[in-house]
N, C-alpha and C positions, 0 to 999 in steps of 0.2 A: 627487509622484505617481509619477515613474518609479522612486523607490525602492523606493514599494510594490508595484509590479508587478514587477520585478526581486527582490523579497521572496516573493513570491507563486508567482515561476516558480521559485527556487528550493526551496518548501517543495515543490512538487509532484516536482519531481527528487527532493527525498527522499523523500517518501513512494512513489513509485513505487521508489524504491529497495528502501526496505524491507521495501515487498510482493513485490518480486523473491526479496528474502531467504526471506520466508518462503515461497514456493513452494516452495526450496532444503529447507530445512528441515522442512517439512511432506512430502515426499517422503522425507527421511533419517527422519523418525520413522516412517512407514506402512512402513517396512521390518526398521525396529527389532524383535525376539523378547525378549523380548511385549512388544504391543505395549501403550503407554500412550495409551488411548483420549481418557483426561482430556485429557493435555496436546494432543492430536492435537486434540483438540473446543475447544481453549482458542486454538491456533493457525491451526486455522481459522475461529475468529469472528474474529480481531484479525484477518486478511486479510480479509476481509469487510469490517468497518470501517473499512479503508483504502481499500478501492476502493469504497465511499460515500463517502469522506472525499473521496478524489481527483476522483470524479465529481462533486461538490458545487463543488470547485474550480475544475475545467474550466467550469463553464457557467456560475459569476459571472465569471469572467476574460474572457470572450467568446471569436469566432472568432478574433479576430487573436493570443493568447494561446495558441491550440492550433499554428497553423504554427508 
């Protein structure tokens, strides 16, 4: 059992990672000339999806999972 929770607080470390990223990212492109609205509209759904994804994860983990 505490593997999987130990499994589970580390997938949210990365997934919160990698939405960090793309904030990084989705700012370096909205500055880009010209700009490329696909991939901009492509990087802002998969951050979206993350922070569903991540939110999903929080609230089956419980409270003691979030301190």
């Amino acid at each position: 059992m505490d593997e999987q929770l130990h499994s589970q607080s580390r997938r949210l470390i990365e997934l919160r990672i990698e939405h960090g990223d793309l904030d990084v990212l989705i700012d370096r492109v909205a500055l880009e000339l010209p700009l490329d609205e696909l991939s901009l509209r492509r990087l802002k759904k998969r951050r979206l999806q993350l922070r569903d994804l991540i939110s999903r994860l929080e609230m089956a983990s419980g409270p003691d999972e979030l301190a």
